[in-house]
Backbone bond lengths (Angstrom), bond angles and torsions (degrees), N, CA, C in turn:
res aa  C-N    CA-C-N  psi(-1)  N-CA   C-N-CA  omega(-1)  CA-C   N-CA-C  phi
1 X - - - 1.444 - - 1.529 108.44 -
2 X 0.907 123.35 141.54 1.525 138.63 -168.50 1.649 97.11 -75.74
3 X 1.260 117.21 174.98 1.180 146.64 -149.93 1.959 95.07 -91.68
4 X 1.456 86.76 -66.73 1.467 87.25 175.95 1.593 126.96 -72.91
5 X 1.416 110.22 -32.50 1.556 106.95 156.05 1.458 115.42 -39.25
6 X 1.104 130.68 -56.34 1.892 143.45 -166.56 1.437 80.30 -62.74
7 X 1.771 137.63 -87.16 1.266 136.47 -132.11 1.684 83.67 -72.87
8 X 1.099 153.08 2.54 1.582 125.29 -175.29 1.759 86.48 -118.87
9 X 1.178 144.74 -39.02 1.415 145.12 164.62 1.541 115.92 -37.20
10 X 0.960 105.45 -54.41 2.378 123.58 174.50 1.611 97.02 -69.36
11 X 1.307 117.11 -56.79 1.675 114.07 174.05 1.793 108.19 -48.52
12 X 0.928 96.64 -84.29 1.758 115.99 -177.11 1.709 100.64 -40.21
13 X 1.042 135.21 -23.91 1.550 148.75 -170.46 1.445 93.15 -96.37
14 X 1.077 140.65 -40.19 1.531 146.87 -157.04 1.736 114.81 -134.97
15 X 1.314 101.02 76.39 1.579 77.27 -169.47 1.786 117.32 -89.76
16 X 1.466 108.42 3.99 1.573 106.53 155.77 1.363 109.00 -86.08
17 X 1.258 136.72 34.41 1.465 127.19 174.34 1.937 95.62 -129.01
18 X 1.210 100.40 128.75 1.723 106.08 -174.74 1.714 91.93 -103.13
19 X 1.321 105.84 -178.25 1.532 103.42 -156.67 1.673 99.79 -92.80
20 X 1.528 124.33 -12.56 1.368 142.41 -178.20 1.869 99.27 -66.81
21 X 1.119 115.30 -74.28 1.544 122.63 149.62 1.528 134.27 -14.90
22 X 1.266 104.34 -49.13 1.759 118.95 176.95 1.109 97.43 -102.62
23 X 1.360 130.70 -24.69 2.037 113.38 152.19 1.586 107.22 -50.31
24 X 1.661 132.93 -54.87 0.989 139.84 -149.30 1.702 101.32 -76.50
25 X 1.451 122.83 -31.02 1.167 146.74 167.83 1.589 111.47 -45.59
26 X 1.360 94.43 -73.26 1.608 109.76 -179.53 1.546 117.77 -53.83
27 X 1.236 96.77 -61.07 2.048 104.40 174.47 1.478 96.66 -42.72
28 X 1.652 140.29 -43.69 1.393 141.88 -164.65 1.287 112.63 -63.95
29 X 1.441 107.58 -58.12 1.386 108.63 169.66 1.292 137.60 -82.75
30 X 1.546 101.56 0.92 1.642 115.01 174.43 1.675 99.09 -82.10
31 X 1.770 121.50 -47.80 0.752 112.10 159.09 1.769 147.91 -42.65
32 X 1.308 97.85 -23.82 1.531 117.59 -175.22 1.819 109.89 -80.87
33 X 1.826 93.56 -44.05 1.691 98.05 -178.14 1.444 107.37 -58.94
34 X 1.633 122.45 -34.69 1.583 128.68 -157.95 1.474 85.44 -87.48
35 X 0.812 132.01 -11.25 1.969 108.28 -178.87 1.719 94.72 -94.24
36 X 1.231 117.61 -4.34 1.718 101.69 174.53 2.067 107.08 118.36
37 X 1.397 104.45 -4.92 1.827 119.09 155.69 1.681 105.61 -36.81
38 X 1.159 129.98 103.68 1.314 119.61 139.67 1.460 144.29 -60.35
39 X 1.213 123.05 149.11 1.089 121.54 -115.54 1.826 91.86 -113.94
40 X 1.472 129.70 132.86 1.637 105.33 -168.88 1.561 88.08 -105.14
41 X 0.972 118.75 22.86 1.576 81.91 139.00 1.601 117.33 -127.68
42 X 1.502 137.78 -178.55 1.003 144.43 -113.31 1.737 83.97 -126.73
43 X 1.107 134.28 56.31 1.339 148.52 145.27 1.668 149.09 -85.08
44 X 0.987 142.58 -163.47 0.781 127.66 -176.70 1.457 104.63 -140.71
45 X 1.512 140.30 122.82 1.322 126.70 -149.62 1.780 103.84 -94.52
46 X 1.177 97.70 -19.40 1.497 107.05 -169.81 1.523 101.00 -83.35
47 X 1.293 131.55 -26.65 1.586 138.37 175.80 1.558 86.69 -70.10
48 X 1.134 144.81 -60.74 0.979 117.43 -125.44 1.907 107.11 -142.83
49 X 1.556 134.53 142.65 1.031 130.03 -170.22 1.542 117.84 -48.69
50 X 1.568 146.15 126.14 0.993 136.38 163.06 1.657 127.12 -47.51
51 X 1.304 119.77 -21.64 1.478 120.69 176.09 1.735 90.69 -77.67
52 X 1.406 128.46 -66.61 1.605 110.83 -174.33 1.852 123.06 -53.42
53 X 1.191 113.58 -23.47 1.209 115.12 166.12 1.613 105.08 -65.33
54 X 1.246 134.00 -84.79 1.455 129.68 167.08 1.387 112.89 -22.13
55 X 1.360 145.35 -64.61 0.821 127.99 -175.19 1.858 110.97 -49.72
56 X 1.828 104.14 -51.94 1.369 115.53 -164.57 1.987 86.26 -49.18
57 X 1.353 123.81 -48.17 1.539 111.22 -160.68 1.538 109.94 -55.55
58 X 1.435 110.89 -28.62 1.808 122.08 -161.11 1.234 96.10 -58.31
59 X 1.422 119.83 -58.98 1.411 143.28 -117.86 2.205 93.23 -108.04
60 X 1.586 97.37 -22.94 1.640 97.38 163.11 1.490 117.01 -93.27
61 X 1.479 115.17 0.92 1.427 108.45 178.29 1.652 107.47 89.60
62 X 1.116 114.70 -9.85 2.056 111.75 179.41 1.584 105.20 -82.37
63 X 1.487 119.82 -1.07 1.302 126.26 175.24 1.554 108.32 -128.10
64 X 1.412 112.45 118.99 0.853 114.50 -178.60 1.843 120.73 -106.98
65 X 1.550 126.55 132.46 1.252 130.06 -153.41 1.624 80.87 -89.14
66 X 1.575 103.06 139.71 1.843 112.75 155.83 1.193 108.48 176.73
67 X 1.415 84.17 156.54 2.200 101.39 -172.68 1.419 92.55 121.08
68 X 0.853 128.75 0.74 1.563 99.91 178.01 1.332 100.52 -127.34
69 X 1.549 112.99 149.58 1.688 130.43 -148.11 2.104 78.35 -119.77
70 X 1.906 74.83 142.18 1.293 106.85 178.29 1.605 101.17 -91.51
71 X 1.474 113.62 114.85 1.211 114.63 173.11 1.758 130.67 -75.77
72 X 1.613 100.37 -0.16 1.397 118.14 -169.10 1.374 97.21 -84.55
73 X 1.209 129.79 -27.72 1.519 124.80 -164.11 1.681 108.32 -80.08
């Protein structure tokens, strides 16, 4: 699945999460895979960029977005 398929799937899945947020998300867990985080899904980290893996985890639901307050309520 393409790049932009994943970022409109995690949006459309989350609609209190704006795409500024699930940037802040992704860098977190991209950060987390590069310190030595394994990875839940069934990949290979060295094939493949750690920001698209993070995203790929968001966008299956094994990563879950939180901390950030809905200002609408």
């Amino acid at each position: 699945m393409k790049i932009e398929e994943l970022t409109a799937k995690v949006l459309h899945n989350n609609p209190n999460v704006d795409r500024y947020q699930l940037a802040i998300a992704v860098a977190k867990r991209c950060d987390q895979l590069l310190d030595g985080a394994s990875s839940k899904l069934n990949v290979d980290l060295k094939s493949m960029k750690a920001a698209d893996v993070a995203l790929m985890e968001i966008a299956e639901g094994l990563i879950k977005i939180k901390g950030f307050v809905n200002n609408e309520e």
